[in-house]
C-alpha positions as CSV (number, residue, x, y, z in Angstrom):
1,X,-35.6,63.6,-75.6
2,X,-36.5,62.1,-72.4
3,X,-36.0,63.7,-68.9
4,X,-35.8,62.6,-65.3
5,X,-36.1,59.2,-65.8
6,X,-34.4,56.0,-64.9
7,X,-33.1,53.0,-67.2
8,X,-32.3,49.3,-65.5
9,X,-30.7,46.9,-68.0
10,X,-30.0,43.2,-67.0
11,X,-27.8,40.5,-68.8
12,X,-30.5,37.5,-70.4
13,X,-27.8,35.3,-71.8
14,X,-24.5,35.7,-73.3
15,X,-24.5,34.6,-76.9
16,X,-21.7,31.7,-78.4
17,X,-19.2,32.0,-80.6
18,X,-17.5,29.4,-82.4
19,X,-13.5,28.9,-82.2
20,X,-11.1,26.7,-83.2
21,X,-8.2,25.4,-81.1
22,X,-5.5,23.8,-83.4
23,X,-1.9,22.5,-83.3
24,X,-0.2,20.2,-80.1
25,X,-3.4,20.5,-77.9
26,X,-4.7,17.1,-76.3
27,X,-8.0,17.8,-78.2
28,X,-8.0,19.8,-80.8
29,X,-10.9,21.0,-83.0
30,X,-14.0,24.1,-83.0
31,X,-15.3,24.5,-79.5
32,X,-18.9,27.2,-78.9
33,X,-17.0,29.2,-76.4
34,X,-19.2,31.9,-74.4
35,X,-18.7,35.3,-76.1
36,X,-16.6,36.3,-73.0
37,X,-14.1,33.8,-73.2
38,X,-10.3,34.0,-73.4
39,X,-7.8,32.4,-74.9
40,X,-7.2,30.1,-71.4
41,X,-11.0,29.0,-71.2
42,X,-11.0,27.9,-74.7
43,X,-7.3,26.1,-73.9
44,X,-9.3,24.4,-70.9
45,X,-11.9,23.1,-73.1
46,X,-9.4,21.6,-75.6
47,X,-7.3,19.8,-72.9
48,X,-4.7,22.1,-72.7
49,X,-1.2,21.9,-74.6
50,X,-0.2,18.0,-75.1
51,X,2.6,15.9,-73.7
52,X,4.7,17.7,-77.4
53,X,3.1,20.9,-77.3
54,X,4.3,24.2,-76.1
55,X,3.1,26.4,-73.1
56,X,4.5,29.2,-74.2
57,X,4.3,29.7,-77.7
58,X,0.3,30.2,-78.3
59,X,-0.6,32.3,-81.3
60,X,-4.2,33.5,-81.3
61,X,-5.0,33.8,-85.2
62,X,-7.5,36.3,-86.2
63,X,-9.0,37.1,-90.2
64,X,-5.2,35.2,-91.0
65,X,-3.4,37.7,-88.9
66,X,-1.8,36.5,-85.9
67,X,-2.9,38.5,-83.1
68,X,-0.7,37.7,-80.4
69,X,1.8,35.3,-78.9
70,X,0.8,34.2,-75.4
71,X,2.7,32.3,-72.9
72,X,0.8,30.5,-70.9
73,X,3.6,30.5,-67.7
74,X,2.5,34.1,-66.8
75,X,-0.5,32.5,-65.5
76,X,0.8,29.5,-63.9
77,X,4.1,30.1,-62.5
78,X,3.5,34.4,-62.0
79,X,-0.3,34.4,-61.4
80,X,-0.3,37.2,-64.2
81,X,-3.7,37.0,-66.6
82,X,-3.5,40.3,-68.0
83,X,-1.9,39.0,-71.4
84,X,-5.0,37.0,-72.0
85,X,-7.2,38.1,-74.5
86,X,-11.0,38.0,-74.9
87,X,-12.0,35.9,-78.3
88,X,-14.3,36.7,-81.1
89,X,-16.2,34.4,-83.4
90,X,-13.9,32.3,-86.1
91,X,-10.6,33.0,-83.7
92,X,-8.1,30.3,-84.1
93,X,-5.5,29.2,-81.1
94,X,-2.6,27.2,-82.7
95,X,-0.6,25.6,-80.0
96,X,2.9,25.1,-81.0
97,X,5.4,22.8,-80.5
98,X,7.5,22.1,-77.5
99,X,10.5,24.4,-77.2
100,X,13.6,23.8,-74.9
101,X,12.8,21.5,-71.7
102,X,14.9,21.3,-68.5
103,X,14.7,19.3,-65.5
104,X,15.1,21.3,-62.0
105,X,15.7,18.2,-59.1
106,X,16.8,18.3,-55.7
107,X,16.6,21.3,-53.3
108,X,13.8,23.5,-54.8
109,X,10.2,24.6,-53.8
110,X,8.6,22.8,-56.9
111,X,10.8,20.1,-58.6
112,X,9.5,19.1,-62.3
113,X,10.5,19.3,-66.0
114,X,10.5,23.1,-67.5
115,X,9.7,24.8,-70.8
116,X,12.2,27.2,-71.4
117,X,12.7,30.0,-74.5
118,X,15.9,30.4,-76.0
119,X,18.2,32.2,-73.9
120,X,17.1,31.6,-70.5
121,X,19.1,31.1,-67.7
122,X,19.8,29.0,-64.6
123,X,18.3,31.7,-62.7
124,X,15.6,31.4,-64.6
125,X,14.8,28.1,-64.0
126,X,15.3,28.2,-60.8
127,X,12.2,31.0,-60.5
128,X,10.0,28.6,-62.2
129,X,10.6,25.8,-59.6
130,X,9.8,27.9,-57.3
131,X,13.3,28.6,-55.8
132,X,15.5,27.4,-53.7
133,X,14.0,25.4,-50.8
134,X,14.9,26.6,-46.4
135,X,18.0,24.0,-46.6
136,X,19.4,24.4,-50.4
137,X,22.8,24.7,-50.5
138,X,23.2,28.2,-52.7
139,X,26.3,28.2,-53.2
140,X,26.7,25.8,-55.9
141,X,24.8,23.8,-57.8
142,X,25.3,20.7,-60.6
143,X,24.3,20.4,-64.6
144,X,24.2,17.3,-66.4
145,X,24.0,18.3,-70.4
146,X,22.9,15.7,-72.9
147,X,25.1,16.5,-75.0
148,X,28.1,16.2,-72.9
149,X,26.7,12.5,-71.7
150,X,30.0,10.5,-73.6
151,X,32.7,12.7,-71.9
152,X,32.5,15.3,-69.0
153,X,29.2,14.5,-68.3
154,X,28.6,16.8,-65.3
155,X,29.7,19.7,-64.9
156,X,29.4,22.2,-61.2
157,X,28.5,26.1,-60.8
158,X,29.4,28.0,-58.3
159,X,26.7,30.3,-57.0
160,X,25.7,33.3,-57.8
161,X,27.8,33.8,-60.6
162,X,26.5,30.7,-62.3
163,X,22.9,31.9,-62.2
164,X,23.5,33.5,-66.1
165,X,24.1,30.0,-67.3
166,X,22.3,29.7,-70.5
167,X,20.2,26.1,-70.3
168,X,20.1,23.7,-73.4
169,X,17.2,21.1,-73.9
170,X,17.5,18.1,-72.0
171,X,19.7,19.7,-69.2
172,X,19.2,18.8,-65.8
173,X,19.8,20.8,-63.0
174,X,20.4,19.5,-59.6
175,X,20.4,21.9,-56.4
176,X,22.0,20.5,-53.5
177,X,21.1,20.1,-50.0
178,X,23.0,21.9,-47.0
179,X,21.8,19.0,-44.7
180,X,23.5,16.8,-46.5
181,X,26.8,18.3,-46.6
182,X,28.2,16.9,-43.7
183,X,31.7,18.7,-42.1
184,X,34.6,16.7,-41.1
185,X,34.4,14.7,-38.2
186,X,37.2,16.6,-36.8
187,X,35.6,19.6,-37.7
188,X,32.0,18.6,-36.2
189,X,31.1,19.5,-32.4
190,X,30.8,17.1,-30.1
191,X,27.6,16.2,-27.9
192,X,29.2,14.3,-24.2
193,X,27.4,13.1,-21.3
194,X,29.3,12.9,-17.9
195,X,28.0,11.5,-15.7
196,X,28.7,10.5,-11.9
197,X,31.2,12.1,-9.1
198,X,30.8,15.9,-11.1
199,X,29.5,19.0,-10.2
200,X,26.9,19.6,-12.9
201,X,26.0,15.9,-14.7
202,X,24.7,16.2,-17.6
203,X,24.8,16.3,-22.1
204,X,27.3,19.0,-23.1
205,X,28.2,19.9,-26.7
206,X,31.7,20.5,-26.9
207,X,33.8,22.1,-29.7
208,X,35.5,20.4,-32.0
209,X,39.2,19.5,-30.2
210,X,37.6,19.1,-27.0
211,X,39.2,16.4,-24.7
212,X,37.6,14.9,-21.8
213,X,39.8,17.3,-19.6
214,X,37.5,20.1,-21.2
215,X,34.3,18.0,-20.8
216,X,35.2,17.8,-17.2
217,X,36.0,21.2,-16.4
218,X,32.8,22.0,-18.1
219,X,31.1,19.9,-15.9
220,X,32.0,21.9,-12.8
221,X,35.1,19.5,-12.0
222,X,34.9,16.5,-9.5
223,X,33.2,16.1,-6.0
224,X,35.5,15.6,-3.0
225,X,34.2,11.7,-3.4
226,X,35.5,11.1,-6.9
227,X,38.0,8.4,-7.4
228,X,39.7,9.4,-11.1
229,X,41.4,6.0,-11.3
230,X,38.2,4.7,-11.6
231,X,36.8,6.8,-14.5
232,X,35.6,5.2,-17.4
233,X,35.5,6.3,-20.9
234,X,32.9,5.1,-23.5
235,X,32.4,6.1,-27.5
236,X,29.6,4.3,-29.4
């Protein structure tokens, strides 16, 4: 027994382990990993998943067992590591194949080609590109299925309801922009400059119906010097 004394411990060096990263990885094979290394670091190593393999269907096998499934999309889309698990020697991380991909273009924060699990939705998808961007139209949006290609083709969901769309692979989903949803011409306003024998010259935006009796009265109305069978009208 020892009394009133006082123990420092410091860290020399972290021992290795050995580990194997298998399956649709750009370089698969054993990696001596630190002995605090996760399932990501040891992903790193290897490459990471190949152009065919799956981001979210990683198995870490242990003693034949697997351990568990991790989906690599917690960390990069939600910033969540807390599924990731720290690795002991003779570990194996099997990357799987590609599941369901979709294609998210147009109007959203982060357009690209997604890896989806079976049954998820529009809404989604639409999470993992980051959502819709300041001048999306969100009140519809367009899906082009593959395997519709030799009839219909495309087809159009109306928001929100459409959100619980279920997504096939090979989809592509197109979110529209507001900005280039133009109105009517009759429907737009109207920007006007008068100019000369007027009150107040000047731009004006008029509503849409205006006539040049409105831009005039807007205008403050003639001077005492105007001469209205001289006015003279121009539209580019």
């Amino acid at each position: 027994v020892f009394r009133n004394f006082q123990l420092s411990v410091s860290l020399g060096r972290i021992r290795q382990i050995r580990v194997f990263v298998t399956g649709f990885v750009d370089k698969p094979g054993s990696y001596n990993v630190s002995g605090m290394s996760t399932m990501v670091n040891a992903l790193i190593r290897a490459g990471g998943p190949s152009v065919s393999g799956s981001f979210r269907n990683i198995q870490l096998r242990r003693a034949g067992q697997v351990l568990t499934t991790y989906d690599l999309y917690d960390l990069l889309v939600k910033g969540d590591s807390s599924s990731d698990r720290i690795l002991q020697a003779e570990d194996v991380i099997h990357v799987g194949p590609v599941g369901i991909q979709v294609g998210l273009i147009g109007s959203v924060n982060r357009p690209g080609i997604f890896e989806l699990k079976a049954g998820e939705t529009v809404e989604d998808s639409l999470r993992m590109a980051g959502g819709w961007t300041a001048v999306a139209d969100r009140t519809r949006l367009a899906i082009e299925r593959l395997d519709d290609r030799n009839d219909i083709r495309i087809i159009q969901l109306a928001m929100p309801a459409g959100v619980t769309t279920k997504l096939a692979t090979g989809d592509v989903v197109r979110v529209f922009s507001a900005v280039d949803s133009a109105l009517p011409v009759e429907r737009q306003n109207k920007r006007v400059r008068v100019e000369g024998e007027v009150l107040r010259p000047g731009e004006y935006i008029m509503p849409a119906g205006s006539s040049v009796e409105d831009a005039l009265r807007v205008a403050g109305g003639m001077t005492a010097s105007a001469y209205v069978f001289g006015t003279e009208f121009n539209r580019e």
